[in-house]
TORPA-4810 file (N, C-alpha, C, O; in nm, 3 decimals):
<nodes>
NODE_1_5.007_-1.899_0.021_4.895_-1.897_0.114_4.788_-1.803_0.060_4.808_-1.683_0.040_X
NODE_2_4.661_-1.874_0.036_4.562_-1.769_0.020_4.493_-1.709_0.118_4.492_-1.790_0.211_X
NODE_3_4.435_-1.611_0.150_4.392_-1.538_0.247_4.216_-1.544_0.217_4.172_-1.465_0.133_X
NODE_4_4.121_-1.637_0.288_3.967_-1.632_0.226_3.898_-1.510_0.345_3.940_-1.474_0.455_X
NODE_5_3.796_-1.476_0.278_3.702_-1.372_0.328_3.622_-1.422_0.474_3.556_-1.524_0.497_X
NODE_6_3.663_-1.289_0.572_3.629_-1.330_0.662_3.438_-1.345_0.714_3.368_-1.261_0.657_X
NODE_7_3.386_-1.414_0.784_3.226_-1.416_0.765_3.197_-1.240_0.790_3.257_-1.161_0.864_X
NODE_8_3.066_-1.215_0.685_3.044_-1.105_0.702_2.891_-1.062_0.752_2.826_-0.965_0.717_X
NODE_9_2.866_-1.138_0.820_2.698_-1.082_0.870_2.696_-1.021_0.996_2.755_-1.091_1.078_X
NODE_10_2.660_-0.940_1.032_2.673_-0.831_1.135_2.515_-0.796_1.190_2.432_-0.768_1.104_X
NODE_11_2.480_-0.798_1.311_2.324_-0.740_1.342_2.378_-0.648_1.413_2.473_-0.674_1.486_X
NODE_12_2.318_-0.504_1.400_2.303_-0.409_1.527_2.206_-0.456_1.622_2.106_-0.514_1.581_X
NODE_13_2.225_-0.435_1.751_2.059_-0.478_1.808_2.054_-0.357_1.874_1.938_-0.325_1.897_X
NODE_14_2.169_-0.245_1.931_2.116_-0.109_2.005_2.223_-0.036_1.973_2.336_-0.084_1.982_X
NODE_15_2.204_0.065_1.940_2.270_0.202_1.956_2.244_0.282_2.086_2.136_0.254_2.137_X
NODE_16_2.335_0.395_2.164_2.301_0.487_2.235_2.416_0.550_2.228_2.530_0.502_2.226_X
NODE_17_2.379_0.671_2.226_2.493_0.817_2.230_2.487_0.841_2.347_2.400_0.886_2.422_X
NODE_18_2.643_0.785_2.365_2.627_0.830_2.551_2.768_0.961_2.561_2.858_0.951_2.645_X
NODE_19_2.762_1.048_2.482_2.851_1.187_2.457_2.844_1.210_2.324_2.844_1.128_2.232_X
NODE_20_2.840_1.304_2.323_2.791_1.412_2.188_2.883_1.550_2.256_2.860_1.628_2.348_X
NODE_21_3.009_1.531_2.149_3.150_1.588_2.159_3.222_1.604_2.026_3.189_1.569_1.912_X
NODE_22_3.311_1.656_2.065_3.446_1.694_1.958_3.437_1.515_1.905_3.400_1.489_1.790_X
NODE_23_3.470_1.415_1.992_3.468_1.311_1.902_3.315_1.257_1.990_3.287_1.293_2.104_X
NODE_24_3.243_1.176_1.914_3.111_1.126_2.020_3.128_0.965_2.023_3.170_0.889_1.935_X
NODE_25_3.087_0.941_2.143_3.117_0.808_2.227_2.917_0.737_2.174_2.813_0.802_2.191_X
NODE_26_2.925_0.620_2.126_2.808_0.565_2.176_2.842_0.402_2.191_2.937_0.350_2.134_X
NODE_27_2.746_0.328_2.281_2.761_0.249_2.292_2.662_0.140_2.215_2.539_0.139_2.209_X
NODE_28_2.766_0.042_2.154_2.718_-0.014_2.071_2.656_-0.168_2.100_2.727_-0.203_2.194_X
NODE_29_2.567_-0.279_2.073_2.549_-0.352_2.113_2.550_-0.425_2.000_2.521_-0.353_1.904_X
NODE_30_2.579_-0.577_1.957_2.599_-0.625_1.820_2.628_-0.778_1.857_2.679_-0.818_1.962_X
NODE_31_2.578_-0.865_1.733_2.646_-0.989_1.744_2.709_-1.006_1.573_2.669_-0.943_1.475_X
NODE_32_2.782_-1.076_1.576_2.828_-1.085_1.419_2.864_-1.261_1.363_2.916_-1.336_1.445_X
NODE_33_2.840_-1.299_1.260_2.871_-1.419_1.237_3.020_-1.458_1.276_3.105_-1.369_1.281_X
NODE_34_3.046_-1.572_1.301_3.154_-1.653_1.355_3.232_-1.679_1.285_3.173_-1.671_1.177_X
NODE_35_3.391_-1.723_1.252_3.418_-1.813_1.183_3.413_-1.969_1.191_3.484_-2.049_1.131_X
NODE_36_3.307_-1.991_1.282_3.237_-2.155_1.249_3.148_-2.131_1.177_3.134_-2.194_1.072_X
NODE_37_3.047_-2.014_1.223_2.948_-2.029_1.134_2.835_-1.965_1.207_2.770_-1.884_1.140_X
NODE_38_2.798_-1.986_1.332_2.662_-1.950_1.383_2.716_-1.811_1.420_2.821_-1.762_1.379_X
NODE_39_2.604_-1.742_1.525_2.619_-1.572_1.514_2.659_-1.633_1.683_2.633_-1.732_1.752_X
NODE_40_2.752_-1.481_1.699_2.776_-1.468_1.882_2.729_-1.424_1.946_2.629_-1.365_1.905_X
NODE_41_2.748_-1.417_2.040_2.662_-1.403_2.145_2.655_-1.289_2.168_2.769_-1.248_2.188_X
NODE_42_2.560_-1.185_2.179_2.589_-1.047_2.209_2.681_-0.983_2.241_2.713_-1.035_2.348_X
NODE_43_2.793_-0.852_2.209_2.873_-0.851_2.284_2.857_-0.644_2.245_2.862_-0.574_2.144_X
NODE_44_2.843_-0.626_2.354_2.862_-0.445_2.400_2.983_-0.404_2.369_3.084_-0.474_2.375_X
NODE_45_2.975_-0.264_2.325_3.143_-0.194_2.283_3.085_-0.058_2.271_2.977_-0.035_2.217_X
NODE_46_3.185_0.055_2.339_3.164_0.187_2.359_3.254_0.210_2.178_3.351_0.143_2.142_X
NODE_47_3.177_0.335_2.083_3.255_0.313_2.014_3.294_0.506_1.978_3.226_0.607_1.998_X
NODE_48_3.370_0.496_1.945_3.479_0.628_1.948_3.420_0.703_1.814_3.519_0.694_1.741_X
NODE_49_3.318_0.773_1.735_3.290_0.813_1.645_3.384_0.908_1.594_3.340_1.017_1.631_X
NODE_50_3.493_0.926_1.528_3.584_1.061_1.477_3.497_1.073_1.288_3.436_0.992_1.218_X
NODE_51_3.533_1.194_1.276_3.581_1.280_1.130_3.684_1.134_1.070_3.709_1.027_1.126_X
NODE_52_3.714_1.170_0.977_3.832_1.119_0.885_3.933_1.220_0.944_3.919_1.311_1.025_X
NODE_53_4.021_1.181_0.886_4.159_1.256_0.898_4.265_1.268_0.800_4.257_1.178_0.716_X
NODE_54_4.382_1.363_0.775_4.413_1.355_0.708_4.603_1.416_0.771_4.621_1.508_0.852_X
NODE_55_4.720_1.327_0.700_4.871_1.398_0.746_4.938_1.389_0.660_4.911_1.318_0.564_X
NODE_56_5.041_1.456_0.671_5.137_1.461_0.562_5.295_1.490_0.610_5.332_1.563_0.702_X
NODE_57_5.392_1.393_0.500_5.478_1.453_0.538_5.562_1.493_0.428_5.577_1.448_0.314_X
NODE_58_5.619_1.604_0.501_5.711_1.757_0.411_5.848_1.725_0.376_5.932_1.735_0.466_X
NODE_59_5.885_1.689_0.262_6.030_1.694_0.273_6.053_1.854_0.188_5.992_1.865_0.081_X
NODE_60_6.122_1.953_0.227_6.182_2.082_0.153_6.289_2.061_0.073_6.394_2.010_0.110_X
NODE_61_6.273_2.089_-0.005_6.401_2.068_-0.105_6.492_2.154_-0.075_6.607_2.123_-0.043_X
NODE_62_6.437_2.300_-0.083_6.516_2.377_-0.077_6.624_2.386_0.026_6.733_2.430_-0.010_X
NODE_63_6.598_2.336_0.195_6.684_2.293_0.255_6.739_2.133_0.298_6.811_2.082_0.384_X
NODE_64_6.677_2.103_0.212_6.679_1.941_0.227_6.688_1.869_0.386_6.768_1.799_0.447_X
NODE_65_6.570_1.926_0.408_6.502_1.853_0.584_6.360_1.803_0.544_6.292_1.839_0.447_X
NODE_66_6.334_1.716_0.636_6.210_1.703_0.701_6.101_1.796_0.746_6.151_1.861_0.837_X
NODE_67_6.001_1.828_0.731_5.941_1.903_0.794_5.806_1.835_0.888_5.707_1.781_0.839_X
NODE_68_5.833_1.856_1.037_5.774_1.785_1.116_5.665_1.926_1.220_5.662_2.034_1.162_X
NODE_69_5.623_1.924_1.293_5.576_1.971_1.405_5.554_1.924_1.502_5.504_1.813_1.515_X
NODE_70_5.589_2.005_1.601_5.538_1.991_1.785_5.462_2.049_1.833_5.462_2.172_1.829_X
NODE_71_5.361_1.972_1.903_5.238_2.037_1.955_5.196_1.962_2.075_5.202_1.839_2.087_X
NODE_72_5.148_2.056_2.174_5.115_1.990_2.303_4.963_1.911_2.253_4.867_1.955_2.190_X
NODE_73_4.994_1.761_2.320_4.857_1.695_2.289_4.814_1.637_2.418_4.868_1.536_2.461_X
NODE_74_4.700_1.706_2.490_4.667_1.629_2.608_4.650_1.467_2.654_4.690_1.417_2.759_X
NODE_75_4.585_1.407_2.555_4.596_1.254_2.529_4.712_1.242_2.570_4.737_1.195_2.681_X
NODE_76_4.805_1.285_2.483_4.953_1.216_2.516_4.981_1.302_2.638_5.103_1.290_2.631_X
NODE_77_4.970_1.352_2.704_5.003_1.396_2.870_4.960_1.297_2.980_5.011_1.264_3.087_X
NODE_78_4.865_1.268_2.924_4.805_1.204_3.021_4.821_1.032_3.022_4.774_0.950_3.100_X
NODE_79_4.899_1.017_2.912_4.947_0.874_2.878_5.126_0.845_2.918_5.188_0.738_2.924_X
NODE_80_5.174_0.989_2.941_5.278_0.999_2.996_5.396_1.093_2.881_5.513_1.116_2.913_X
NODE_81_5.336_1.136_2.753_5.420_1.258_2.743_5.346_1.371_2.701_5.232_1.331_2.677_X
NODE_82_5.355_1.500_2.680_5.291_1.606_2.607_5.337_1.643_2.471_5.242_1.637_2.392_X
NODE_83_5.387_1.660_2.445_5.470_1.729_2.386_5.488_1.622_2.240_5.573_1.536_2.261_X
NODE_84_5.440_1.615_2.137_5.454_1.538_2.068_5.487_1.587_1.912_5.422_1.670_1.850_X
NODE_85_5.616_1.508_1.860_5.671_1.531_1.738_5.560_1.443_1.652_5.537_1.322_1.661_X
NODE_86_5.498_1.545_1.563_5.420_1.422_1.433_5.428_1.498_1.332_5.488_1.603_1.353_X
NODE_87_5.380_1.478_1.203_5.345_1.500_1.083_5.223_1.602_1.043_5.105_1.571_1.062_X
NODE_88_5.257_1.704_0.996_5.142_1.796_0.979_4.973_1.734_0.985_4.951_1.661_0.888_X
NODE_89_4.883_1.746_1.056_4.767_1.675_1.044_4.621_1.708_1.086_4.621_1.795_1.173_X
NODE_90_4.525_1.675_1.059_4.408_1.736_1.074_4.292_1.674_1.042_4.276_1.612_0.937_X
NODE_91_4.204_1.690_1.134_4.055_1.632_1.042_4.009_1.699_0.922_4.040_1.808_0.873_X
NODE_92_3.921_1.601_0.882_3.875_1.647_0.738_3.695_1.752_0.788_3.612_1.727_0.876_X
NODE_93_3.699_1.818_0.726_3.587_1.920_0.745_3.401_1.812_0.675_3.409_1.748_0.570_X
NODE_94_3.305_1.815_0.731_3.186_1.731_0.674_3.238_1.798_0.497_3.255_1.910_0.450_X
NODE_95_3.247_1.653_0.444_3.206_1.695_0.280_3.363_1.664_0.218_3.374_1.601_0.113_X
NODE_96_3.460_1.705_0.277_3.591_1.796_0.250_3.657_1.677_0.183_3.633_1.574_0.245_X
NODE_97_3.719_1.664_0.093_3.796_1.585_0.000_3.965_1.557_0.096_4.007_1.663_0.143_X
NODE_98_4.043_1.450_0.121_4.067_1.428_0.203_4.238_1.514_0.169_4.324_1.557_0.246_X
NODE_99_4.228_1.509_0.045_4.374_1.531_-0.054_4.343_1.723_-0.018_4.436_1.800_0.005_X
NODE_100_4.215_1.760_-0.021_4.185_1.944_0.004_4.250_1.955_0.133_4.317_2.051_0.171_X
NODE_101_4.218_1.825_0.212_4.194_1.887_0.380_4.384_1.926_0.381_4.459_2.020_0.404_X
NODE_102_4.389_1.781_0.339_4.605_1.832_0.358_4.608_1.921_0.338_4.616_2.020_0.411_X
NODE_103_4.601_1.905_0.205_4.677_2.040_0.154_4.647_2.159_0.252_4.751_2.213_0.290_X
NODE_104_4.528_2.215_0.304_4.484_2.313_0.370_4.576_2.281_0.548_4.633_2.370_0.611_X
NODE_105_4.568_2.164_0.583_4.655_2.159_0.715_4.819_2.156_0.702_4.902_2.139_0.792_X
NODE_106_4.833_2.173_0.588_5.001_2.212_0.554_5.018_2.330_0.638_5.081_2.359_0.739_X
NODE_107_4.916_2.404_0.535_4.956_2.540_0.562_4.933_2.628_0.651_5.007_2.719_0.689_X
NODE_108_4.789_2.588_0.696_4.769_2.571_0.874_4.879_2.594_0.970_4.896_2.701_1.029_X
NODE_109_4.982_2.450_0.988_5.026_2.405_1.070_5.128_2.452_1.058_5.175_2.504_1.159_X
NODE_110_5.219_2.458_0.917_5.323_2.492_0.902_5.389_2.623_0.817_5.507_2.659_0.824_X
NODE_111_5.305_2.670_0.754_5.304_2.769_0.642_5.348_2.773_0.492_5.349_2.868_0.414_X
NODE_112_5.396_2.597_0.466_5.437_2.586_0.316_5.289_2.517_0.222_5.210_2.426_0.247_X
NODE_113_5.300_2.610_0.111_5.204_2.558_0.015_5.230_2.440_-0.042_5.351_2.429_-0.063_X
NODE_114_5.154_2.323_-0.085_5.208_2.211_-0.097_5.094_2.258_-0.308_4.999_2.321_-0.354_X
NODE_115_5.167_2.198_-0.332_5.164_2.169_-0.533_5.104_2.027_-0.566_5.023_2.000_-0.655_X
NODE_116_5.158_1.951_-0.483_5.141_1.816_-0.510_5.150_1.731_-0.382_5.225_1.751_-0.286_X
NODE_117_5.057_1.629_-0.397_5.068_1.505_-0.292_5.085_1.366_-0.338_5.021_1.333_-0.438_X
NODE_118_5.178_1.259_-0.266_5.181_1.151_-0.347_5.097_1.080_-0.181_5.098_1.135_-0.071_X
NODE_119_5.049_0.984_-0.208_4.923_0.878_-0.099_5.017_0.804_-0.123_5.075_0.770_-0.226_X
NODE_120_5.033_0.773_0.033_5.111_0.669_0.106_5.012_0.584_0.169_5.068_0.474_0.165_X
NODE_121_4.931_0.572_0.208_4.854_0.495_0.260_4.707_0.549_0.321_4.708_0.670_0.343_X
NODE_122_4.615_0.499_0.345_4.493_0.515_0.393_4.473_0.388_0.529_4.462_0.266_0.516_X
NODE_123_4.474_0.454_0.633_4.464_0.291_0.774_4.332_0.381_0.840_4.284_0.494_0.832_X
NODE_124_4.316_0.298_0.885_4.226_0.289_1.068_4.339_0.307_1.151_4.444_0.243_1.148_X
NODE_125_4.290_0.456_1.269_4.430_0.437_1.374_4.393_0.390_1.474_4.493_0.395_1.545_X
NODE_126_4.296_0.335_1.543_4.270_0.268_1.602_4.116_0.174_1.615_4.019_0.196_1.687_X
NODE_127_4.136_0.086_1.533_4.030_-0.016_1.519_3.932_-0.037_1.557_3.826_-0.054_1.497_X
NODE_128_3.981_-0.040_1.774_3.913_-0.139_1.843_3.805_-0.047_1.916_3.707_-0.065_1.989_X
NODE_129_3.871_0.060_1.859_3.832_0.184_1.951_3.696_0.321_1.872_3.586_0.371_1.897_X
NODE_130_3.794_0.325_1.779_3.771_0.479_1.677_3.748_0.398_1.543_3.815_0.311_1.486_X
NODE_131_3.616_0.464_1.513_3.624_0.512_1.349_3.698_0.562_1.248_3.687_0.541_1.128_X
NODE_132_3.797_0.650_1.324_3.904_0.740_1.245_3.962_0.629_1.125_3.996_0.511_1.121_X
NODE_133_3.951_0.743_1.032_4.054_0.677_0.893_4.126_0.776_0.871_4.079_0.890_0.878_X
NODE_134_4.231_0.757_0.846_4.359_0.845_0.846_4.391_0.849_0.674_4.371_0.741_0.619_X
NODE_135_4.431_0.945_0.599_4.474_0.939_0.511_4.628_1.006_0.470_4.649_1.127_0.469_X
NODE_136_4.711_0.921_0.445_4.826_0.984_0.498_4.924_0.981_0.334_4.955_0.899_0.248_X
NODE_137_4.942_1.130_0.362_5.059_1.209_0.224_5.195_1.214_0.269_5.236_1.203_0.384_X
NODE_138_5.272_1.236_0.145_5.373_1.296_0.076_5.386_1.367_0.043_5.285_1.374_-0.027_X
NODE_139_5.485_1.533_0.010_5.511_1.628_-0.035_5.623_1.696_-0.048_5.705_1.717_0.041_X
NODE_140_5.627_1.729_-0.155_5.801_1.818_-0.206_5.742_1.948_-0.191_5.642_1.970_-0.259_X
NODE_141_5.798_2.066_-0.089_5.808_2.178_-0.124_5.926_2.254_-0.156_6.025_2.182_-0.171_X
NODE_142_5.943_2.357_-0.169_6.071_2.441_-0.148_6.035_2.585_-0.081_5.952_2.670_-0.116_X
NODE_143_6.112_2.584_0.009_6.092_2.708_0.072_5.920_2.721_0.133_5.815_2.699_0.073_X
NODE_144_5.941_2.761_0.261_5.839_2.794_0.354_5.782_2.935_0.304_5.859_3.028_0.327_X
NODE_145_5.623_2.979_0.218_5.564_3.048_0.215_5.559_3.181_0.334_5.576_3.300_0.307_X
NODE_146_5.527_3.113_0.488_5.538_3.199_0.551_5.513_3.166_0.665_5.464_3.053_0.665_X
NODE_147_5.530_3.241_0.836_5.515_3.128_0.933_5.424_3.108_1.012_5.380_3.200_1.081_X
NODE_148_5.370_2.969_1.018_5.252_2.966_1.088_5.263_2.840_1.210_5.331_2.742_1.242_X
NODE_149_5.152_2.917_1.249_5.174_2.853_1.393_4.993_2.712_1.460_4.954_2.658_1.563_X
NODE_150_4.965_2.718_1.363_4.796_2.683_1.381_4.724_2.788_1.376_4.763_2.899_1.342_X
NODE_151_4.633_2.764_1.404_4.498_2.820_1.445_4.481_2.874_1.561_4.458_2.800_1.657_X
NODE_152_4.487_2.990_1.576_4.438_3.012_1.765_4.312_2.969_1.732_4.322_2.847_1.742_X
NODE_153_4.173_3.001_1.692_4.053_2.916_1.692_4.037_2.802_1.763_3.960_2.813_1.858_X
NODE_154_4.097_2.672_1.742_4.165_2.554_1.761_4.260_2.466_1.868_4.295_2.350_1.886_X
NODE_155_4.287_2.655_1.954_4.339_2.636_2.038_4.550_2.541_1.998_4.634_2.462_2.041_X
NODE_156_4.525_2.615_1.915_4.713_2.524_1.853_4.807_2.599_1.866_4.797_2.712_1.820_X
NODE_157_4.920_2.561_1.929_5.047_2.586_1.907_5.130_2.522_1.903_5.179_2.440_1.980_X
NODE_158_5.162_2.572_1.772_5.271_2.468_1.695_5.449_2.471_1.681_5.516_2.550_1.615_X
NODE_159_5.466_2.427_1.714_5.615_2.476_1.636_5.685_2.401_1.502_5.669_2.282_1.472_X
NODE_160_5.749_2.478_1.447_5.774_2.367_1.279_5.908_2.327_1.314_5.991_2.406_1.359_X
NODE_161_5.930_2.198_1.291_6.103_2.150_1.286_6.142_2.118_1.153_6.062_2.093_1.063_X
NODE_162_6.289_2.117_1.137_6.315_2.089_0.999_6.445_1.995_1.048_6.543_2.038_1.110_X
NODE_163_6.422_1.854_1.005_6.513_1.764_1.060_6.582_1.678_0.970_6.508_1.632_0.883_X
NODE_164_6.707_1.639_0.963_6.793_1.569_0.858_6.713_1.415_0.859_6.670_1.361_0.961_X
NODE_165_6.705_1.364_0.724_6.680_1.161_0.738_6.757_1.136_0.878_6.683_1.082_0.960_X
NODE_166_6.854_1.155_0.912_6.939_1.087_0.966_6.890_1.096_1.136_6.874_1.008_1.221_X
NODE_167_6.874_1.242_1.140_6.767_1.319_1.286_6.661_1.213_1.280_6.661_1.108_1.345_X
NODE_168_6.587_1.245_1.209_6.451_1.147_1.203_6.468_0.987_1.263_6.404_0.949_1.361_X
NODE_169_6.572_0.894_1.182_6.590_0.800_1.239_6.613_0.770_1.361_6.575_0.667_1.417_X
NODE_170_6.685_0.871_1.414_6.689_0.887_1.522_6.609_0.912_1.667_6.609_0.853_1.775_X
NODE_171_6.546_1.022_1.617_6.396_1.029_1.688_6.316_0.894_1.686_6.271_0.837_1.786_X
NODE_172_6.307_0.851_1.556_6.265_0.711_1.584_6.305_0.597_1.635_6.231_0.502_1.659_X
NODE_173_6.447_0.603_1.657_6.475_0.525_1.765_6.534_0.546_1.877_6.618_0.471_1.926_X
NODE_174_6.497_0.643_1.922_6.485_0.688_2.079_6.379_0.655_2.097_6.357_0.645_2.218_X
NODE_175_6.298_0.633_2.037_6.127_0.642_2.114_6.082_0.802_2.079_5.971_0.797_2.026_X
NODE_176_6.118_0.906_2.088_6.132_1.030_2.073_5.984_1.072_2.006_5.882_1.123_2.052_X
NODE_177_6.030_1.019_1.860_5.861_1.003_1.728_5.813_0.864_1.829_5.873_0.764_1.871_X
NODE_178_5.668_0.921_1.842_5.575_0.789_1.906_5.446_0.789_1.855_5.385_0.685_1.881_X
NODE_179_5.390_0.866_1.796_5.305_0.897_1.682_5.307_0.817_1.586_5.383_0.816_1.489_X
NODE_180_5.168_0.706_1.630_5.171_0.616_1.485_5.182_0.646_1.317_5.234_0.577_1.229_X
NODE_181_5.119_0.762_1.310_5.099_0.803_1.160_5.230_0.884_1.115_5.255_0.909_0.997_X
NODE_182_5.281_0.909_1.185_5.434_0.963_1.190_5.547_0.865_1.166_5.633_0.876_1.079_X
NODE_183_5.533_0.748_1.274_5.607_0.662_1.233_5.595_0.598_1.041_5.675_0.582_0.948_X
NODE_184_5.461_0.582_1.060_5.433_0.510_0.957_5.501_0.581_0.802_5.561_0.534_0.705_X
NODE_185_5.455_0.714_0.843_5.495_0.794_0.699_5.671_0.812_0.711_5.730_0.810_0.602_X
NODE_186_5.729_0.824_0.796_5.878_0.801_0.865_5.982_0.688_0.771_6.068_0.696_0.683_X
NODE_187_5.904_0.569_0.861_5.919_0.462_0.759_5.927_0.443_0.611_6.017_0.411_0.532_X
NODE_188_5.781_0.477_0.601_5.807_0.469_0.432_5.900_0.523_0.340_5.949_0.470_0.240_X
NODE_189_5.925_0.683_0.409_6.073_0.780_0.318_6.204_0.695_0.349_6.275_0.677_0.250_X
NODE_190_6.251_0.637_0.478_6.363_0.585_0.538_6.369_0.503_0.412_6.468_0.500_0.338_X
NODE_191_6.249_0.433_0.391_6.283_0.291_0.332_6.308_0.309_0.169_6.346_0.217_0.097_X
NODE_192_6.281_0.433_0.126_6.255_0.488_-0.010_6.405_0.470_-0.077_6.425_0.505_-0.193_X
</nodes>
C-alpha cells in the first residue's frame, strides 16, 4: 500500500489572541483544501500555542532501575488524578536546542548528569489541540550526581523513583503510568 500526500493548501482568514499565558489560546479561523478537491467551508478552532518540549528517560546502570518522577500536575487533578508518574521533562527555553533543554531538565528534576542521549522519537502531543512537539530521549547514567527536587522558581516538587523493567510494566498496566510521553518512551525500552 502506498500512502499519497495529503491536499496541502491552507488559507488563514483570522487570527485572535484570546489569552496571552504560560501557554496562549487564540482562536483560529481557516479553510483548507479537501480531499476531493475544492476548499471547505470555514471552520473556527481555539488553538493551544505551547514552547516545544523536551523528556527523557533514565535507565542507571549503576543500580539498574528506571529513573522516573512524581509530580503533582493540576491538569491531571482535575481530569481525575494528581499525582502523576512520567519521565523527566520540560519545555524548551526561546532559542534552546532541544537535546540542551534535556539534558538541563535531567538535572533539574532529578539530579543525574546525563553524557549522552539516544532520540526516540519527536510527536505532536496533542494535535487537535496544542502546538506542542515533544522531543523525547534516552539515557545511561550511573549514579545520581546529587538530589534534586525541581525548581522552587517553577513552583515543582518532585520526587525521583527508581523502578525495576518489571515495576514499570506494571505501572503500565495498572493504568498507574498514564502519561503519554511516558508510555511511549516505556514502550520503546520494554520492547528493546
Amino acid at each position: 500500500m502506498s500512502v499519497k500526500k495529503p491536499p496541502s493548501k491552507v488559507e488563514i482568514l483570522s487570527e485572535e489572541r484570546m489569552l496571552d499565558a504560560f501557554i496562549d489560546v487564540d482562536s483560529v479561523t481557516f479553510r483548507h483544501e479537501t480531499f476531493a478537491g475544492p476548499m471547505s467551508e470555514p471552520v473556527e478552532r481555539q488553538v493551544y500555542r505551547t514552547r516545544q518540549a523536551c523528556a527523557v528517560l533514565i535507565w542507571d546502570t549503576a543500580i539498574e532501575r528506571l529513573v522516573l518522577v512524581r509530580q503533582f500536575r493540576i491538569q491531571a487533578h482535575l481530569s481525575g488524578g494528581g499525582w502523576v508518574i512520567e519521565i523527566a521533562a520540560g519545555m524548551l527555553d526561546e532559542g534552546e536546542d532541544p537535546y540542551e533543554a534535556a539534558v538541563r531538565e535531567v538535572a533539574e528534576e532529578t539530579g543525574y548528569e546525563v553524557a549522552g542521549l539516544t532520540h526516540i522519537i519527536t510527536c505532536l502531543t496533542a494535535p487537535g489541540v496544542m502546538t506542542e512537539r515533544i522531543h523525547i530521549y534516552y539515557a545511561e547514567v550511573s549514579g545520581r550526581a546529587r538530589i534534586a527536587t525541581g525548581l522552587d522558581e517553577e513552583g515543582e516538587d518532585i520526587e525521583t523513583l527508581a523502578i525495576t523493567p518489571d515495576e514499570a510494566h506494571g505501572l503500565l498496566k495498572s493504568g498507574e503510568i498514564c502519561d503519554a510521553k511516558t508510555i511511549i518512551a516505556l514502550q520503546w525500552w520494554l520492547a528493546r
